[in-house]
N, C-alpha and C positions, 0 to 999 in steps of 0.2 A: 328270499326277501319277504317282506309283511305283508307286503304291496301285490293285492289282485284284482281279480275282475270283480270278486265283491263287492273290495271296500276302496280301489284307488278312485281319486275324485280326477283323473285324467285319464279316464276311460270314459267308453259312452256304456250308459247314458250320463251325459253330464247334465249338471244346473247352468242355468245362463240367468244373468240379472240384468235387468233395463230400467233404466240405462243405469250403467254402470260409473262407479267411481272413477277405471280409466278413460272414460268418455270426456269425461268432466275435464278431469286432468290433461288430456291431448289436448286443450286450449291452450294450455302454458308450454306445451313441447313442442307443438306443429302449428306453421302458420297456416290456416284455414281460409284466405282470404278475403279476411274480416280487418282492416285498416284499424279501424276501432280498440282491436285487440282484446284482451280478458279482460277489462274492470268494465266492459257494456256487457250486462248478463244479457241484454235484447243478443249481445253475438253467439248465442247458444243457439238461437231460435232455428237452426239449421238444422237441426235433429230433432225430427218428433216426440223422441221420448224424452230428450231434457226438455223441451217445449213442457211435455205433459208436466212432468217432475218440477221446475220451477211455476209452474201455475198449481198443482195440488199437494204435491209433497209422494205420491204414487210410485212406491218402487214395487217391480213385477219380476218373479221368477219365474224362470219354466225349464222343461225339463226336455233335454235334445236327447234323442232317444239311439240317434246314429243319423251319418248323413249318406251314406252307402249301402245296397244291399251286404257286401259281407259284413258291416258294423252290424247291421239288423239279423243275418244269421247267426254271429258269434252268440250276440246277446240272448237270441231265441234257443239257439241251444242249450247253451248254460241255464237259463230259466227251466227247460221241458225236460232236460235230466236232475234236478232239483226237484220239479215235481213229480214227474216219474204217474203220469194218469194210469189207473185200473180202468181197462175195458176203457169205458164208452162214458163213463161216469169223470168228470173231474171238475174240481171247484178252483175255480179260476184265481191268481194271484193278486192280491190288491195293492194300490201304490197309493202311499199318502205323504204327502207333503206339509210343513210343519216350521214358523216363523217364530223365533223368539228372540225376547231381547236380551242384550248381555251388557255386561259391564258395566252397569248400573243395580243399584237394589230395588226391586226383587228381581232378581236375576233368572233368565231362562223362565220367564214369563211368557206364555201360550197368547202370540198376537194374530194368528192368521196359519189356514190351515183350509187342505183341501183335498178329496179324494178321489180313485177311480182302480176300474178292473182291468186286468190284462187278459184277452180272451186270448184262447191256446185249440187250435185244430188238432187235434189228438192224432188224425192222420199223417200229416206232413208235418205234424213237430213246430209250426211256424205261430210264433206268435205274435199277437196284434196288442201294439204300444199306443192309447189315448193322448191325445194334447193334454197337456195336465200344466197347468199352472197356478199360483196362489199370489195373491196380492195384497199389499198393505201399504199406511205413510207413514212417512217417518215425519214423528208429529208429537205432542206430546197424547200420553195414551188415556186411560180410564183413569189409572190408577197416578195421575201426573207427573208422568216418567216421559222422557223424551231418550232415548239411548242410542248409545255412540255407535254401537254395531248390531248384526244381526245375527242369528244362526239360522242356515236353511237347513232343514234336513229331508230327506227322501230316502226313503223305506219301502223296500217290494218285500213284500209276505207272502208266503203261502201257509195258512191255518195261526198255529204260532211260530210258525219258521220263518227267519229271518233270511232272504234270498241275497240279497243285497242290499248296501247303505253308501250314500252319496252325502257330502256335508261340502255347504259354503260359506262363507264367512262373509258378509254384506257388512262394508261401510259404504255411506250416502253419500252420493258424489257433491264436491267441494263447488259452488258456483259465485264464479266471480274469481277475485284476487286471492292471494295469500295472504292472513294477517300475522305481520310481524310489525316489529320498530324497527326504522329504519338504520338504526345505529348498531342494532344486533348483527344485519348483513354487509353494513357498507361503511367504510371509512375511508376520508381523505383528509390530508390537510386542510384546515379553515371551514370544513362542512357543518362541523357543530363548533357553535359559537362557545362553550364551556370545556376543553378535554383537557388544558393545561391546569384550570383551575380543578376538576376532578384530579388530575396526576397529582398536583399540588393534595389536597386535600389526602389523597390516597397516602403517601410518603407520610404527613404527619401522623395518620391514626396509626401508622403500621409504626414509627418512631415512639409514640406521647401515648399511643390507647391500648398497647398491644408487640410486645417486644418479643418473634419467637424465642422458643426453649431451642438448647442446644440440645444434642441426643443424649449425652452426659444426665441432663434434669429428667431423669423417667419420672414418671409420678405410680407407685408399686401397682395402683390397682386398673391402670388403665394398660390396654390391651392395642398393639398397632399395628397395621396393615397398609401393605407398601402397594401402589400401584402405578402405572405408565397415563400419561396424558399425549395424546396423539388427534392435531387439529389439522386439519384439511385447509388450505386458504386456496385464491387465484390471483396473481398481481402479474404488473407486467415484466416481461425481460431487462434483464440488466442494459443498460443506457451506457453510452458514453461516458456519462458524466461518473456514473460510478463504476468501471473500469478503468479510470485516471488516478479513482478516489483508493484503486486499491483491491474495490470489491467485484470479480469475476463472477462468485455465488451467490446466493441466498445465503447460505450458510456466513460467508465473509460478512455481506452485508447486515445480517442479524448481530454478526459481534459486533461492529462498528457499529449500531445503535446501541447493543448496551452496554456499550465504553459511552457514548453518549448520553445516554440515562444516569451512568455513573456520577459523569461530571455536571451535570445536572441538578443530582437529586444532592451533591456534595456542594454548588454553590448556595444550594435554598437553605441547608444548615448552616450554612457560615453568615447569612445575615440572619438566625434563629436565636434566640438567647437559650444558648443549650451546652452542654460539654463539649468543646468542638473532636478534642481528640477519642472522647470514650465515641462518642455517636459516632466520628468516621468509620472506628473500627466496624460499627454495626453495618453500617451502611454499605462499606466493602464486603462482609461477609453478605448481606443481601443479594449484591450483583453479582459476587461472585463464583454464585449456584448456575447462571445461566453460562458460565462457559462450558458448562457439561450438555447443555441442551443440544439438540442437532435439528441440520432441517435438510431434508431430503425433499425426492421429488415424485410424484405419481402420476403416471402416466395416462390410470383412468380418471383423473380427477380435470375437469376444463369447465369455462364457462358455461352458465346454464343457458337451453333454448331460445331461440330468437323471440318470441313471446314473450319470456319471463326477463331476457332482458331489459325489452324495451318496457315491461309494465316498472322495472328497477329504475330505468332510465326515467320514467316518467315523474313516480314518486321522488329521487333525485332533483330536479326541475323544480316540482312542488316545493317541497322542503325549504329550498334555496330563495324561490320567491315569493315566501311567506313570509313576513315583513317579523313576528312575534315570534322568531324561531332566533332573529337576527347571527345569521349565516354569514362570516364575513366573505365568504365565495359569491354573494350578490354583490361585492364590489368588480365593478368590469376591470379591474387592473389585476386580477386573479383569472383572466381569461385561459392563462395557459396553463394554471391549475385543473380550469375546471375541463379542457379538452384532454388531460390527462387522465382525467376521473372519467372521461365517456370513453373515450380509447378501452379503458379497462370494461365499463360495465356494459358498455356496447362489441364490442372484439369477442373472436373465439376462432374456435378450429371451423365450427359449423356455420355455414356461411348464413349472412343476415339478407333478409330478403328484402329488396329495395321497395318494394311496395313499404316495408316496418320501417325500412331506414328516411322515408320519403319525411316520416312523422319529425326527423328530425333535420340541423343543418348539414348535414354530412353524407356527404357523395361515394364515401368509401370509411371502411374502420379497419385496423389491424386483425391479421388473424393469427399472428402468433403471441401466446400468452406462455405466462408460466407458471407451475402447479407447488409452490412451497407449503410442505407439511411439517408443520412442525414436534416436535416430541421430547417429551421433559428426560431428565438422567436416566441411566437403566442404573440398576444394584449396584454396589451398595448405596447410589448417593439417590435413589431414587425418591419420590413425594410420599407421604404417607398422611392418613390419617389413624389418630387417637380416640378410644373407646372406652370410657362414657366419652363423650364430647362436651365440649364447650357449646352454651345454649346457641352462642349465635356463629357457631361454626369456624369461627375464628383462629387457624391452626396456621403453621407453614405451612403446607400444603396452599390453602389458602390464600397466604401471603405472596407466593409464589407466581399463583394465576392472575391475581390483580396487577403483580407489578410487568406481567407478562404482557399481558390486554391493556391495560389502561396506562404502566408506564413505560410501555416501550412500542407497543404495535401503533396505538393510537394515542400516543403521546407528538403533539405538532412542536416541541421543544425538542425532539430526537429523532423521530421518522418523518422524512418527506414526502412519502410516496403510498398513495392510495392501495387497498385492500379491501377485498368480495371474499364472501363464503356466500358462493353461487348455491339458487335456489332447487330450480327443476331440471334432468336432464333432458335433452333431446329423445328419450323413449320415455320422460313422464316418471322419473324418477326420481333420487338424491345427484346431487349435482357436487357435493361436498358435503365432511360426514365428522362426529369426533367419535372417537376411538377410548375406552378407558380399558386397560393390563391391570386386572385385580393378582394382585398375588396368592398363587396355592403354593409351591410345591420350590419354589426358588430360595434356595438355602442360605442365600447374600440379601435377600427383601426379608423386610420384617414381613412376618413376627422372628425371622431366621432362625425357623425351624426345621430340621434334616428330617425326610422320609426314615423311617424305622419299620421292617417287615414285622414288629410288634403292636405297632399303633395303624398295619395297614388298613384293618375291616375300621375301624372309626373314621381314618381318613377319607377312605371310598363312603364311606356313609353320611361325612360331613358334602365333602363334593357333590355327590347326588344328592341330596337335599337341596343345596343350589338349586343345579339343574333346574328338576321338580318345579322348586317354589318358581323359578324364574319364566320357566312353560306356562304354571300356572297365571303369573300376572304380567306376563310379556306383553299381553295386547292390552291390557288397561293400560300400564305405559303409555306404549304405543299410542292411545283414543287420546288418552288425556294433557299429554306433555310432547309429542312430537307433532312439527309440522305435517299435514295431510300430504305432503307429495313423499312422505317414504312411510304410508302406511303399510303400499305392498313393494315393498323395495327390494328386489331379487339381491345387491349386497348385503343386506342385515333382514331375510327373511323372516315371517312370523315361523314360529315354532309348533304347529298345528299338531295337536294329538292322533288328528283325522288324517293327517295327511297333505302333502301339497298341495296348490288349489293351480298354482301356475309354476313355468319352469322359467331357467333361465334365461332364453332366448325371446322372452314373448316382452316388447314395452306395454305399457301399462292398461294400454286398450285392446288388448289381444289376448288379456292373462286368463288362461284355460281354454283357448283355442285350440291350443298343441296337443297330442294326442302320444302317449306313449305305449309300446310295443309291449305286448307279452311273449315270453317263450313257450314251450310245447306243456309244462304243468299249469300254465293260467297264471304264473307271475309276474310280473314286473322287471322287464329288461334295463330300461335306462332309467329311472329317477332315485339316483344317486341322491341329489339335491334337495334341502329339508325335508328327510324322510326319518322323522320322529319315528314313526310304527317300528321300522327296521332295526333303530336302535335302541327302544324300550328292549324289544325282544331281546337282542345279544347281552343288555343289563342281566335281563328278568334271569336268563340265561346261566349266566354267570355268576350271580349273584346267589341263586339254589345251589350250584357248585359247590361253591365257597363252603355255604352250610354242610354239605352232604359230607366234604372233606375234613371239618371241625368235626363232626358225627364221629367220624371214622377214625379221627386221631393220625389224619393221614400228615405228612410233611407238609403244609403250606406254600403256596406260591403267593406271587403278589395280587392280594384283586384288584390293587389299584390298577397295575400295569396293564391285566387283561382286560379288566371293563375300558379304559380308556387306552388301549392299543390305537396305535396311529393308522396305521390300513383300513382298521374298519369306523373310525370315524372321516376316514376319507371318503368310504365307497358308503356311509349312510347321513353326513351330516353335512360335511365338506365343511368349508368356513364360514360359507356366507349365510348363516345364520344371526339372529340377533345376539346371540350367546355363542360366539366362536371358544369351539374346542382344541381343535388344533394347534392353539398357540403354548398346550401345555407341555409338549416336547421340546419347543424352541424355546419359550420364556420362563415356560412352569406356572404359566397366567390363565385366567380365563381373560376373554376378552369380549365386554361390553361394545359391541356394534351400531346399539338400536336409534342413536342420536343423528340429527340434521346439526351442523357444525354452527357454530355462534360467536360473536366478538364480544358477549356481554356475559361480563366476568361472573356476575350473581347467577347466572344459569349453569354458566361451565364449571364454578365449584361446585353449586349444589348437586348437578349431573354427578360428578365425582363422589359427593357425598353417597348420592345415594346407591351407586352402584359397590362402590366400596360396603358401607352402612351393609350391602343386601347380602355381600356375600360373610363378613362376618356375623350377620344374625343368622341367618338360612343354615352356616356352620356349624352351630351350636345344637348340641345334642337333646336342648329343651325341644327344639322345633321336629325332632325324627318324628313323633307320634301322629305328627295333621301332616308332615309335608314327603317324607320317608317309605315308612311302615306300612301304612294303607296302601301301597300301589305294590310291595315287594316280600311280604311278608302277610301269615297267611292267608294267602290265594295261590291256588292249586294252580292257576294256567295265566301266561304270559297278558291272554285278552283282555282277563278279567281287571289285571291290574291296569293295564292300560285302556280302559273303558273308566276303571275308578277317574286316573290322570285325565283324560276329558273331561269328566264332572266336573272336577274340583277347577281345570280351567275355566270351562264353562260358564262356572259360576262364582268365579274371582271377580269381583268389582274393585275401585279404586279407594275407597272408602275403607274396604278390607285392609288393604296395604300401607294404606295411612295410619292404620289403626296398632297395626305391626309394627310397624316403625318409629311411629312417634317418638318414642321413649328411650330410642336407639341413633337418632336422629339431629341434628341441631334447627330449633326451633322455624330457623329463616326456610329450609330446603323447598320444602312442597310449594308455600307462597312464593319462593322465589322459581323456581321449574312452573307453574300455574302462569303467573303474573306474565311469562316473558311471550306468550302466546296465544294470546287470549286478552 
């Protein structure tokens, strides 16, 4: 494994930050005894260090050095046989610590930094570790950069030898609420006073503005890429009333709205001055893409924390009795709408704690829910988008998700019944997530292209390049367009060049607590789990093979097959990464993880766009030179290149990636990913 006492950041000594981002976040996942709940930042006041932090802005690392005598031998030995002192003479090792910011320009910018020496008894081998810590605010700086993350880093040297190296990744803990719109996470019937007239409006520009192309109409220079849409929802159990109706499922009752949407969107033509019979046909072919859709059920997916519900519940409330919003749910003859809408946004597995529920009229909520995910056709009838694009993105694909979200899920002419894509989980997490299946290597998805062991070194080099680029701007994403509670979200992990920072079992205030085990050479036993190092290596690995085998004029294997062998992306990346690899033996996909799930249609395509958009540019052979080459080609050792691949993440901003993209992109994507969050 990559992973040792050098450089794993789940060894001691580790960095600890105070107060940390999961502190912050445990407001929204555990109730703390605070009635008040998150949106009083005075209910932070419990903790000194968010005390400190919301009165200065003051984030503090330090450096835990071990909490045990054998952590403090391990560590002292390995340091004293590194140094290896002559005689009576030795120059003691220095530890310096080291704050920059990132993901903004100028990137990896020198804000805070601080030093000390490790004294070593030459006799008894024992060394003596200083308190060492460094401190900064996240504030805007000298040069008027305010930046979304941090990088710690901690360096022990002896002369220019580098002993060991520890790195964290600091973002600033969230205080207060989550900002979102309320329509992004919650829908019920009558809750927003406009969704028929949107459905409406939606049906005309998709009929009068914009009529998709059949697959027949290619256009020769555009280029397509097929992908899977997979949305995470929470509503409640099937009722009575629709097991009468026929519908057992989710699935059942998905058709049965959009047989209802059908008839629907076929009575609004017929009082239209239009073709009646050419527009049915359109109109039928529209709906009838969705009987290929499916909707399954997930079992880790349930309502978010008692917290975060009732802070949904609350804005719910609001919403309703904001006279300018005119909700027709503030009419009291809708009562048993709106106890259906709390039932949901209040209900879960995890019980509600009557101190939270006291806030409201109800003496008891349901605790069974149910988890409908939905998910667009697989191959051949699957969504695709086209390359150049259309400025305002305007594709089936496209056409697809609006009439998904706006005319069927939250259409009050079709669906009756309330829907959440829950916020935070009960560990301070994603609560519910979307999913986007780019296509590589599936011979039934566009571009329905067959692997050829002729074209395999381009393919493996187009594929890693992805990768690459996507390590490289994972966490601008991430800062800039995902909600805070799945910044460190152990299912769609960051992709750290450095290393994990926390494992899977830890919720969000505990991450890098856990301590992982070495074996008898000083490796890395269990952190299977985003272990980037481990799997640059088996690249770097294989990929000088390949060459050596070209050299030789030897018979070729596949390199696609062995760089992305399924064993060893089990045992160094697993799935739950932001970039799931895994799914390229089952679907021949990469899979897009990195998103908090949403009902509003201009997020969820452009999300689409731009994950699809990344991996057809990243593909491209223009890009091997900046996002390729540098990390896999020449450079003699595996480190080196993977020391490059942290730079270049390092010092990706979001700007960068705007920049890339633009031109590859349909004008609306970024403002509309930006706008929905912010």
């Amino acid at each position: 494994m990559a992973l040792n006492i050098s450089n794993c950041n789940l060894i001691y000594p580790k960095l600890r930050v105070t107060p940390s981002y999961g502190e912050a976040i445990r407001y929204h996942a555990e109730f703390r005894g605070e009635v008040g709940g998150i949106g009083d930042v005075g209910s932070y006041g419990g903790e000194d260090e968010l005390k400190r932090y919301v009165a200065t802005g003051e984030l503090v690392v330090s450096v835990d050095w071990g909490c045990t005598a054998s952590d403090s031998a391990k560590l002292s030995k390995f340091v004293f046989e590194v140094v290896k002192p002559d005689g009576l003479v030795c120059e003691h090792p220095t530890v310096e610590l080291t704050v920059r910011g990132i993901g903004r320009r100028p990137a990896m910018t020198l804000l805070a930094s601080s030093a000390s020496e490790v004294h070593i008894n030459i006799t008894t081998g024992v060394c003596i570790f200083e308190a060492t810590n460094v401190a900064w605010k996240h504030s805007k700086q000298s040069n008027g950069v305010q930046y979304p993350e941090y990088l710690v880093t901690l360096e022990l040297s002896h002369g220019n030898r580098k002993i060991l190296q520890r790195t964290l990744h600091v973002v600033p803990p969230q205080i207060g609420p989550l900002k979102f719109s309320l329509g992004d996470i919650a829908w019920a019937p009558g809750l927003f006073h406009n969704d028929e007239e949107k459905a409406n409006t939606l049906i005309h520009s998709l009929l009068n503005g914009y009529t998709p192309k059949t697959d027949a109409e290619v256009i020769p220079q555009q280029r397509r890429r097929g992908f899977g849409l997979e949305l995470e929802t929470v509503q409640l159990p099937q009722n009575e009333e629709d097991c009468e109706a026929g519908c057992f499922t989710h699935q059942q009752k998905f058709q049965q709205s959009v047989e209802r949407a059908r008839q629907w969107h076929l009575r609004q033509i017929s009082l239209a001055d239009v073709d009646y019979d050419a527009t049915t046909k359109v109109v039928n072919e529209m709906w009838d893409q969705f009987a290929r859709w499916s909707v399954s059920h997930d079992l880790y997916v349930e309502n978010a924390a008692p917290p975060s519900r009732i802070d949904l519940y609350q804005r719910i409330k609001a919403h309703i009795a904001d006279a300018e919003n005119q909700s027709p749910l503030s009419d009291i003859a809708h009562s048993d709408k709106i106890r259906e809408l709390d039932d949901l946004v209040l209900g879960g597995r995890v019980e509600m704690p009557l101190e939270l529920l006291s806030s409201t009229p109800y003496v008891e909520v349901p605790i069974s829910q149910a988890s409908p995910e939905y998910k667009s056709p697989p191959p051949p009838y699957e969504l695709y988008h086209a390359f150049p694009p259309r400025h305002d993105g305007k594709d089936k694909a496209d056409a697809s998700i609006r009439l998904f979200l706006d005319g069927i899920m939250k259409n009050p002419a079709v669906s009756s019944k309330p829907v959440i894509v829950p916020l935070v989980s009960d560990i301070g997490q994603s609560a519910s997530s979307i999913h986007v299946h780019v296509n590589i290597i599936n011979p039934t998805a566009w571009p329905r292209k067959t692997m050829e062991l002729s074209n395999d070194m381009e393919d493996t080099k187009s594929l890693l390049c992805v990768i690459f680029g996507w390590i490289c701007f994972d966490q601008v994403v991430q800062n800039f367009v995902c909600l805070p509670n799945v910044w460190r979200d152990r299912s769609f992990a960051p992709m750290l060049c450095t290393g994990p920072e926390f494992s899977w079992r830890e919720p969000s205030w505990e991450h890098g607590h856990s301590t992982v085990s070495l074996d008898d050479d000083g490796n890395v036993k269990d952190a299977k789990l985003y272990n980037i190092p481990a799997f640059f290596r088996h690249v770097f690995s294989c990929y000088k093979s390949a060459h050596c085998q070209e050299e030789k004029k030897e018979s070729p294997t596949s390199l696609f097959d062995t760089i992305f062998d399924q064993e060893v992306l089990l045992e160094t990346l697993s799935r739950w990464n932001s970039l799931n690899l895994i799914s390229l033996k089952m679907y021949g996909t990469v899979e897009f993880r990195r998103m908090h799930a949403s009902l509003n249609a201009d997020f969820v395509s452009a999300w689409t766009w731009l994950c699809v958009g990344f991996v057809e540019k990243f593909s491209s052979p223009v890009m091997f030179d900046k996002f390729l080459y540098p990390f896999l080609e020449g450079v003699g050792d595996w480190k080196v290149g993977l020391e490059r691949l942290a730079e270049a993440q390092n010092n990706a901003t979001f700007d960068d990636l705007k920049e890339l993209m633009c031109e590859d992109l349909p004008t609306t994507v970024f403002e509309a990913l930006l706008k929905s969050n912010h």
